[in-house]
Backbone bond lengths (Angstrom), bond angles and torsions (degrees), N, CA, C in turn:
res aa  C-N    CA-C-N  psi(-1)  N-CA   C-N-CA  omega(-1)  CA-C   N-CA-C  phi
1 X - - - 1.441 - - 1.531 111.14 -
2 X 1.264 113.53 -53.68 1.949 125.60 168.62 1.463 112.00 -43.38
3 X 1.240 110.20 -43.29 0.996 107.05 165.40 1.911 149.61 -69.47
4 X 1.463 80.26 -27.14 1.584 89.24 177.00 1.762 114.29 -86.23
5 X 1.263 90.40 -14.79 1.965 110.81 164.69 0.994 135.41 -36.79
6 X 2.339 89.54 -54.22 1.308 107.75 -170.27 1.346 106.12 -84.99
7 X 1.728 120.65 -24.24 1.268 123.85 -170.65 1.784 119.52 -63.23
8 X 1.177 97.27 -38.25 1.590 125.93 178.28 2.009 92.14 -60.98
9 X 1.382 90.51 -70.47 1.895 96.67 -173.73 1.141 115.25 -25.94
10 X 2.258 121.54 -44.62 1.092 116.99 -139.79 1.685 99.52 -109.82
11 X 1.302 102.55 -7.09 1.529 115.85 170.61 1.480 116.68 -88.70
12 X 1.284 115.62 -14.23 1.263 122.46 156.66 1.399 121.23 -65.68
13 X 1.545 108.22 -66.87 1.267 115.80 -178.98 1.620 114.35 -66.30
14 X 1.309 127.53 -13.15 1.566 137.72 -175.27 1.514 101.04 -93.38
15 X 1.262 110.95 -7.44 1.730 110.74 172.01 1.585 104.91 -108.99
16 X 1.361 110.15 -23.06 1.548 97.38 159.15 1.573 138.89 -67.63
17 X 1.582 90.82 -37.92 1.513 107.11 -177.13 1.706 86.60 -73.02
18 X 1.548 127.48 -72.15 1.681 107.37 -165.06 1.498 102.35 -43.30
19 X 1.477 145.30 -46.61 1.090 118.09 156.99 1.586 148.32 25.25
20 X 1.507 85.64 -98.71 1.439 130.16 176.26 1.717 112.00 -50.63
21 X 1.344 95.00 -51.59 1.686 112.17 176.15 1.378 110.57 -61.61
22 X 1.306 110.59 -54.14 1.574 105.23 171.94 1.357 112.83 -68.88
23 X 1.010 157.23 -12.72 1.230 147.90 178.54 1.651 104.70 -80.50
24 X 1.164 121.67 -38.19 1.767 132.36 -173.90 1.794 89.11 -91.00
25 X 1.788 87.23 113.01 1.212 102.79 167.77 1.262 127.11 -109.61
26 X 1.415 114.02 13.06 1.495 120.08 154.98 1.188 115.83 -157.13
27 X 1.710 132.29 156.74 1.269 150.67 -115.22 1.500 87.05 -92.04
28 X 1.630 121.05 162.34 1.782 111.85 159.76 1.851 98.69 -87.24
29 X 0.974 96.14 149.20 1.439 104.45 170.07 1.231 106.44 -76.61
30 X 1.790 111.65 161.52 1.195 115.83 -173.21 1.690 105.86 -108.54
31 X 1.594 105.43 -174.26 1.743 97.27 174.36 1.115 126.46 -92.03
32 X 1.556 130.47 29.33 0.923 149.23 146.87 1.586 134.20 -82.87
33 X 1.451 108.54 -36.72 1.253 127.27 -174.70 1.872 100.51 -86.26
34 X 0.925 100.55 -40.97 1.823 124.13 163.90 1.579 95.98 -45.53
35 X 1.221 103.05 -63.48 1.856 94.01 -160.83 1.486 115.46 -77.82
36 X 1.645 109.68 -8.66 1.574 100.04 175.96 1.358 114.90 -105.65
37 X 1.359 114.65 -25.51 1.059 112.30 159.87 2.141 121.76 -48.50
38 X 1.621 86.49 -48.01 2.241 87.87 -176.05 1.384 77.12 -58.53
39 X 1.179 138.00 -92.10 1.750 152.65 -129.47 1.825 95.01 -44.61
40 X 0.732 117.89 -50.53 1.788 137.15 167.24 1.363 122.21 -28.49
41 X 1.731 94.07 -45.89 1.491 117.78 -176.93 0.824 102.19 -107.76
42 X 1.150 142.31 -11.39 1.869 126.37 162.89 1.429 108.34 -70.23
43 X 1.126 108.95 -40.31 1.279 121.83 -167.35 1.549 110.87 -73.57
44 X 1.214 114.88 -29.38 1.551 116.09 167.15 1.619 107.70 -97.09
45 X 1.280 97.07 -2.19 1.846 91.36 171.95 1.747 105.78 76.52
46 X 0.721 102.76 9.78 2.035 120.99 -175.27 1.568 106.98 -73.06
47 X 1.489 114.22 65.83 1.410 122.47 -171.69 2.173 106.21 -42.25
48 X 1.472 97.73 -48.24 1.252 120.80 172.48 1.863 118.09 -16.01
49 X 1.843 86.47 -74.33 1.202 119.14 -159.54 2.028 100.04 -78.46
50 X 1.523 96.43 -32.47 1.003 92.04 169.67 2.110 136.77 -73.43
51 X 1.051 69.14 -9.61 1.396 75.17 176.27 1.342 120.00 -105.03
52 X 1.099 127.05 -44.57 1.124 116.50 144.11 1.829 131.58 -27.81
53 X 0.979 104.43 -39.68 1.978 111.38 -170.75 1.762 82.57 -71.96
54 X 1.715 104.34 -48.45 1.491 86.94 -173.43 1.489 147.63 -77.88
55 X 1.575 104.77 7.85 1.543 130.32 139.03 1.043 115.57 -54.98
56 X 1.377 131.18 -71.31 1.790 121.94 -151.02 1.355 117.65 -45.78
57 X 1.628 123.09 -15.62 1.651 128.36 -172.18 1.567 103.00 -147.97
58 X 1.397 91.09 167.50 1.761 92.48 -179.04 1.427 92.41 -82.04
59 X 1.530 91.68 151.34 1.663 116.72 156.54 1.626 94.20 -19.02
60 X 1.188 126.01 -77.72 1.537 113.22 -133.34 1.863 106.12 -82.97
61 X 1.421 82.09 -9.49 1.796 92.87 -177.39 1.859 109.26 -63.71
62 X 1.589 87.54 -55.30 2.029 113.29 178.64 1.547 92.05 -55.46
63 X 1.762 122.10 -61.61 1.309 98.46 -171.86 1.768 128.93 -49.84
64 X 1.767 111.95 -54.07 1.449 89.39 178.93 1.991 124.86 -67.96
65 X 2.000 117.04 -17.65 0.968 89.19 176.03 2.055 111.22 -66.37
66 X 0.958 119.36 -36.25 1.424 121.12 -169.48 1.795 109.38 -43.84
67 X 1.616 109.29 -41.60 1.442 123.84 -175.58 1.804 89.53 -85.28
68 X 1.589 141.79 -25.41 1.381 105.68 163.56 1.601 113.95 -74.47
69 X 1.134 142.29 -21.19 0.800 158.83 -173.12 1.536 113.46 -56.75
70 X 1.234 115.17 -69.95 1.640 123.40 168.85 1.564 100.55 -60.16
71 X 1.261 137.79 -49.48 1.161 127.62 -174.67 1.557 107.42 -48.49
72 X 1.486 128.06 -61.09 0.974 140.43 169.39 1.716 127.57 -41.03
73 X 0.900 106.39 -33.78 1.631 143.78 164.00 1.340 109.00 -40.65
74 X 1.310 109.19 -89.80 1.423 137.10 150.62 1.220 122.11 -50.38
75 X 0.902 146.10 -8.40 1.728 144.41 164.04 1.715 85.59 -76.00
76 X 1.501 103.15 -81.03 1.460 112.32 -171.70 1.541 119.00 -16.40
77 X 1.688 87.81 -70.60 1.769 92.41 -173.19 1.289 119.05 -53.08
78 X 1.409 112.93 -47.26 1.792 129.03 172.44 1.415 96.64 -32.98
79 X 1.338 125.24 -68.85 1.673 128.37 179.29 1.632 124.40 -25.50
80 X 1.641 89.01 -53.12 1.604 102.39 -170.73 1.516 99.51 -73.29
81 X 1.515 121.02 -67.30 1.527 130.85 178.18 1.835 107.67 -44.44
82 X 1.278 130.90 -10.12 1.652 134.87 -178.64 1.472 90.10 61.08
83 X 1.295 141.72 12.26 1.603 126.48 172.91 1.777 112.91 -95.62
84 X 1.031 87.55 173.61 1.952 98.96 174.54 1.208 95.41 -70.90
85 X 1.682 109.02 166.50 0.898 90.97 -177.33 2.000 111.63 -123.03
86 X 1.764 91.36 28.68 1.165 113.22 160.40 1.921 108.83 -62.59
87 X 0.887 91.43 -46.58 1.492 119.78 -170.37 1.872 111.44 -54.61
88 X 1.623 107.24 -51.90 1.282 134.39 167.94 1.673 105.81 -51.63
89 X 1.221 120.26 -82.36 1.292 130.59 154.21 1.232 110.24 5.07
90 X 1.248 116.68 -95.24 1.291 139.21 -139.41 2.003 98.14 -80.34
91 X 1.815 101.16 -14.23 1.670 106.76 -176.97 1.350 100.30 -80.45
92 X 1.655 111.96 -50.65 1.728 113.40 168.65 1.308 135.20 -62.56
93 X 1.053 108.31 -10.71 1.722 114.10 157.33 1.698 117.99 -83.73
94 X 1.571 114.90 -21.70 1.183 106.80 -166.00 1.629 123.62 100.91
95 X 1.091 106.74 2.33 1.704 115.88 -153.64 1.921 91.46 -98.89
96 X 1.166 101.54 149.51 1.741 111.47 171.63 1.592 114.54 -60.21
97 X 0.827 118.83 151.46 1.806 136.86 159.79 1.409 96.04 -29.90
98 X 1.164 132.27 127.72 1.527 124.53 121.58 1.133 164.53 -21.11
């Protein structure tokens, strides 16, 4: 009997969730797609665009993709330039040699 309960329960709730799915007609973004998109819009100054990117995730989600992001940044460029990328860093901020 418990059993045929749960079967009923989960076909209920499995027609809610397909539901739900059909109603969302596009994907959530992730915190990656979040952080290049804001970084994108700072960079074009796109108050717009920026605010928006900074909805799709929480604050703390946007913060670490934004911090993989520069890491990645800076690894990269360091590569191309043959420097550290202490060195890189510290050129894109403006800051003196070490």
């Amino acid at each position: 009997m418990w059993g045929r309960i749960r079967r009923i329960g989960s076909r209920v709730t499995g027609s809610w969730r397909m539901e739900e799915r059909a109603e969302r007609t596009e994907r959530p973004h992730n915190l990656f797609e979040a952080a290049a998109a804001y970084v994108s819009a700072c960079a074009e100054d796109d108050q717009d665009r920026l605010d928006e990117a900074a909805g799709w995730v929480s604050p703390e989600a946007l913060s670490f993709g934004v911090n993989e992001l520069a890491c990645r940044a800076v690894t990269a460029l360091a590569r191309e330039r043959d420097e550290s990328p202490g060195t890189v860093a510290r050129a894109l901020l403006g800051l003196p040699a070490a």
